[in-house]
N, C-alpha and C positions, 0 to 999 in steps of 0.2 A: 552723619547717619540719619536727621530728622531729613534731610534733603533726598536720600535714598527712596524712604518709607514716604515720603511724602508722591513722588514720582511716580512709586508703586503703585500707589492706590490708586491716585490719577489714573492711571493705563487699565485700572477693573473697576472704574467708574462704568454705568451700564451693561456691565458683563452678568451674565447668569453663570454660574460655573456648573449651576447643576442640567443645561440647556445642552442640546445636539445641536447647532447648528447646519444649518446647509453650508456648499462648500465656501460660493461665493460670495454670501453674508462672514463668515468667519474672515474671510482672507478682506475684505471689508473695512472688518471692523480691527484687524490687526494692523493692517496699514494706519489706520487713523489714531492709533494708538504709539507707533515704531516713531519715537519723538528723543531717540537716544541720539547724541552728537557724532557717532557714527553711522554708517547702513547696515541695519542688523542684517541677519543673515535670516530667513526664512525657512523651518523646520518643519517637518512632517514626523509623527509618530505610528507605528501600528501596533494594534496586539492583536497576535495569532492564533490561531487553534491549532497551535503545534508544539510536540516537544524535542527539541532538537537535540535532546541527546540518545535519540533513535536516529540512526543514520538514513532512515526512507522517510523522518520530519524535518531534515536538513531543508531551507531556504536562504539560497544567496542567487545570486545574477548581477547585473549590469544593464544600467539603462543611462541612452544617452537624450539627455532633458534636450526639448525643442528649443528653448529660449538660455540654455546654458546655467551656469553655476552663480555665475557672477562674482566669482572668488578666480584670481592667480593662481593656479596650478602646476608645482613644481613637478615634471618627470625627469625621473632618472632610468635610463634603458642598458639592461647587460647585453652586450653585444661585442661583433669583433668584426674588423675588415669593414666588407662592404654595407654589412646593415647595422655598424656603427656608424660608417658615413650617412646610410639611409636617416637614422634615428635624430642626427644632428642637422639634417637638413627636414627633417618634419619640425622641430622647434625643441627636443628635447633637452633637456639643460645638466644633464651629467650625463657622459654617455664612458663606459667603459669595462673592462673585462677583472683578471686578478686583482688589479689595482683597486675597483671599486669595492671591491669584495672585502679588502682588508681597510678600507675609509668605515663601511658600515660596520665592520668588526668592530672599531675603536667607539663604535658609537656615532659617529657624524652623520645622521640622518637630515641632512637638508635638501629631503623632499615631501612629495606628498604622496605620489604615485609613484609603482617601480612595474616596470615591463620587462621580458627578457623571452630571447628566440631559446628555440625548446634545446638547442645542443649545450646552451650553458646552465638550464638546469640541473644539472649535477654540483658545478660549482656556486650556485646559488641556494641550493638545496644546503647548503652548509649556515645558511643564515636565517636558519627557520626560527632560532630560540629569538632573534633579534626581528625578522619582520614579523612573524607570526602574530604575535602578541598585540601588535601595533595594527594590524587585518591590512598588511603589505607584501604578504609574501605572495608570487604570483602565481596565478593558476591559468591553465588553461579555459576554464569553467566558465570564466571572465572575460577572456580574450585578452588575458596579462603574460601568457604563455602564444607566442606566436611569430609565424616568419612575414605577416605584413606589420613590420615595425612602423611605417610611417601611417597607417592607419588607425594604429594603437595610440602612438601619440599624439595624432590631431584627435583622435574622437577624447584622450583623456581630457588634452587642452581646451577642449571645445563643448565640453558638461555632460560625460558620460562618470555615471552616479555609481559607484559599487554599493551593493548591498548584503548585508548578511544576517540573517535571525540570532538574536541575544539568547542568554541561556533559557530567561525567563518569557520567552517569543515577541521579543520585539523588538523591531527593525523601524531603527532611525536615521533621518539623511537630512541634510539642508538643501532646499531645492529650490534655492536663489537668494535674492536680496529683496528688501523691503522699500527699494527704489525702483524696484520694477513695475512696473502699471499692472493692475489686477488681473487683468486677460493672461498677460504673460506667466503669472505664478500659479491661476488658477489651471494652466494648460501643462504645468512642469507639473504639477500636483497629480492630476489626471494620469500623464505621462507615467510618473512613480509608481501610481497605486495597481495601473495596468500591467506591468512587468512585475510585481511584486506576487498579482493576481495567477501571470501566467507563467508565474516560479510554483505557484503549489507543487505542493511534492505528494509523492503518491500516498503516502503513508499518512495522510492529516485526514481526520475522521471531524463528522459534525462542521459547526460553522469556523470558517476560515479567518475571514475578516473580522473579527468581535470588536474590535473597538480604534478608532482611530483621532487622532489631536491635532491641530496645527498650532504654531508658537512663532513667536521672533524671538530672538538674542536676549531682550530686555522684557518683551512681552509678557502678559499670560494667555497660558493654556487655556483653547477653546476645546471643545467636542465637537466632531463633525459628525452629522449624519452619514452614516454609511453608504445609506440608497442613494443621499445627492452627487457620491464620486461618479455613479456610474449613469449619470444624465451630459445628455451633448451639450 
């Protein structure tokens, strides 16, 4: 436990917690800290000026990071005939119709992503109490609901980021690893916070973006200055 606490503090040596940094000072100073014996995973936080339990404050979308995830991405695709074949020749890794239907019933969720063409939404539509909850059940909204299956699963495979506003308006994602060189995180960063931007929904009054953080796995939480997301 002293080895924990000892760690910890190391990695908020220098840090101001009560400072806004700019983008690419925070993402900086996170990497020179991400000293975990694995490669943390590289987080973004936002707080919104929305409340999402008004359907016109609703914020979700889909964006696919320029330099990727940097995480394994399991897809599982509902499908039947020929864009089950399509979906297992794009890389998807469970591909199936009734059958998979009653695997996720029992509970065997080993995936990370689920896609599915829009005629077997009905029988997917049956597995709302089990993806739902997990922010897996597919939607068209996302382009999770679609007849270009092979483009759904390479863009999953390939670091397209779902996102969706929390009760309390904030929308978190990991948008890469701590091995990535700073140019690449600080452009997945950018990336996020631009679709996130041009998710507002009509019904958000006042300021949108109020407060933003970036973290590693093991890290701590920085503040970003808001204004520096939207410099080139």
């Amino acid at each position: 436990m002293a080895k924990i606490a000892k760690r910890v503090a190391k990695t908020r040596e220098g840090i101001d917690v009560d400072k806004a940094y700019g983008l690419v000072e925070a993402i900086k100073l996170l990497k020179e800290r991400a000293t975990a014996k694995f490669d943390e995973t590289f987080e973004v936080a936002m707080n919104l000026g929305v409340d999402p339990r008004h359907a016109d404050q609703m914020v979700r979308g889909v964006v696919n990071l320029p330099n990727g995830t940097g995480r394994t991405v399991r897809v599982a695709v509902f499908a039947r005939n020929e864009k089950a074949d399509e979906a297992r020749a794009a890389g998807a890794d469970i591909v199936g119709a009734e059958e998979l239907v009653d695997i996720v019933q029992k509970g065997e969720i080993n995936f990370d992503r689920c896609i599915a063409t829009p005629d077997m939404m009905p029988l997917v539509g049956r597995l709302g109490k089990v993806l739902g909850p997990r922010g897996m059940m597919p939607n068209p909204k996302v382009g999770t609901v679609t007849t270009d299956i092979a483009g759904a699963v390479k863009a999953s495979k390939g670091g397209a980021v779902e996102f969706r506003v929390e009760k309390a308006g904030i929308i978190h994602a990991g948008v890469g690893k701590a091995s990535f060189d700073a140019k690449a995180i600080e452009e997945n960063v950018r990336a996020f916070t631009d679709a996130v931007v041009k998710a507002k929904p009509a019904g958000a009054k006042g300021i949108y973006l109020k407060r933003v953080s970036v973290t590693t796995t093991m890290g701590p939480g920085l503040k970003v200055d808001v204004s520096s997301l939207a410099e080139a």
